[in-house]
N, C-alpha and C positions, 0 to 999 in steps of 0.2 A: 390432303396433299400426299404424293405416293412417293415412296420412302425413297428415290430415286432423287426428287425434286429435294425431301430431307435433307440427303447428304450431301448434295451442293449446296446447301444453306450453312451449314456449318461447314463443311469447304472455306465455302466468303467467309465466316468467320475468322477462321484462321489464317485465311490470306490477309484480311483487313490486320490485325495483329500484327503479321511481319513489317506492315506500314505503319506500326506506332501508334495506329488507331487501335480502338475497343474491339471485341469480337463479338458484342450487341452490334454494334456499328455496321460489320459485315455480315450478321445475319441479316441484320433490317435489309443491307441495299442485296444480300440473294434470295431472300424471302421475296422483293419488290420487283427482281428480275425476272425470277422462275412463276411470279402470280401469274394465271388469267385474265386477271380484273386490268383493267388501265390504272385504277387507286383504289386504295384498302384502308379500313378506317384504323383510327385508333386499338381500336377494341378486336378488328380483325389482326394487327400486328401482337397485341398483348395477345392472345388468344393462340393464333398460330405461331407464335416463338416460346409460348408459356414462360414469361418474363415478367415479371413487376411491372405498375404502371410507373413508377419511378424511371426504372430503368428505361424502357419507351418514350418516355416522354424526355427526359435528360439528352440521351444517342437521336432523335428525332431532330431534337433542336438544333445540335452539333452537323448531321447532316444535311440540315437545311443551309446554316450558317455556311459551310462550306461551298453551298451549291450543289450535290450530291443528289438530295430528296429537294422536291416543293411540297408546300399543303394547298390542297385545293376543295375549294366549297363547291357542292352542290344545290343545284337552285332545290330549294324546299328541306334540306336537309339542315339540320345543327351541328351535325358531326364535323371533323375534320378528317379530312382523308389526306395520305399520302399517295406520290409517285416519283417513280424516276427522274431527274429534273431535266427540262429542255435546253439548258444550259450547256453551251460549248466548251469543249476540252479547254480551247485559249481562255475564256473568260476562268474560268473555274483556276488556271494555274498564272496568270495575272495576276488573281489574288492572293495566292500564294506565292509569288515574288512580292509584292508587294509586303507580306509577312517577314518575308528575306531582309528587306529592307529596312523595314524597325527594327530587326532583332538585331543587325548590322548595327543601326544605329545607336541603341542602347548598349552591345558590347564595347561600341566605340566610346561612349558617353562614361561607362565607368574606366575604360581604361586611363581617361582624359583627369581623373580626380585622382588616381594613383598618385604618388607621392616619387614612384619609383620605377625604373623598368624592373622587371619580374618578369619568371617564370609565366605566370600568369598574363602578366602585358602582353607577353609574345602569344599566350595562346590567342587572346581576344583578339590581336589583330591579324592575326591570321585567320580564328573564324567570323570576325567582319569581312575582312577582302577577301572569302570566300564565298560568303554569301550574296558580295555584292557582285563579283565577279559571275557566279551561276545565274545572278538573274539576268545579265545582259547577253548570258549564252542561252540562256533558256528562251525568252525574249526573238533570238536568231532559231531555234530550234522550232518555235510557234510558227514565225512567219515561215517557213521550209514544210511545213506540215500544213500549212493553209494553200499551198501552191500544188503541193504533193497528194493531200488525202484522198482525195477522187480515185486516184489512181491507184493508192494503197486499198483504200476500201473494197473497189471493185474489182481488184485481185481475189481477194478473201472475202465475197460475199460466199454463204453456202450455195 
């Protein structure tokens, strides 16, 4: 890979970072964008990120879980390969409202045992009905994007 391709691999990393995620995390997905290959194995990710197999195989999982990466088999092959996932921006951030939503409900769930209002009560409910609140704008923001993207995309194709 020419040292070009490198340094937007660790780019993603550091981007992936300022999102809270690992910077394994965004090498995998700039390593997976800048490849040639449509999927790269395991061994080609441990190989070209020079990473632990721990480490790849832990951030692998997490980006599947997410939706980010899929693994995909090839007929005759044993390996697992990854790629980019075909999954849509809305499906992929549904899920993550849907995350909104437990976390919502668990802050709400201890505040509800409190004894007391607090300092603390005040925080949880306000980061519950923030939470809950982002997801029904977020929710409005997908469906605007699903009406919209054509039009976005093909502005800014190259």
């Amino acid at each position: 890979m020419n040292s070009e391709k490198l340094t937007y691999i660790e780019e993603a990393g550091l981007a992936f970072e300022l999102f809270g995620m690992t910077r394994m995390a965004g090498r995998i997905m700039g390593y997976l964008i800048v490849c040639d290959k449509d999927a790269v194995s395991f061994n080609e990710l441990q190989e070209g990120l020079k990473a632990s197999k721990g480490s790849i195989s832990g951030t692998t999982k997490q980006l599947v879980a997410i939706g980010f990466i899929e693994p995909v088999l090839l007929p005759g092959d044993r390996k697992t390969y990854y790629r980019v996932s075909n999954v849509d921006v809305g499906t992929i951030l549904r899920g993550r409202v849907q995350l909104f939503i437990k976390f919502a409900t668990v802050l709400e769930k201890g505040r509800n045992l409190k004894s007391q209002n607090d300092r603390v009560s005040d925080w949880t409910l306000e980061m519950s009905s923030f939470y809950r609140w982002f997801g029904s704008e977020v929710e409005q923001v997908l469906n605007k994007w699903e009406t919209e993207k054509d039009n976005y995309i093909n502005d800014r194709d190259p």
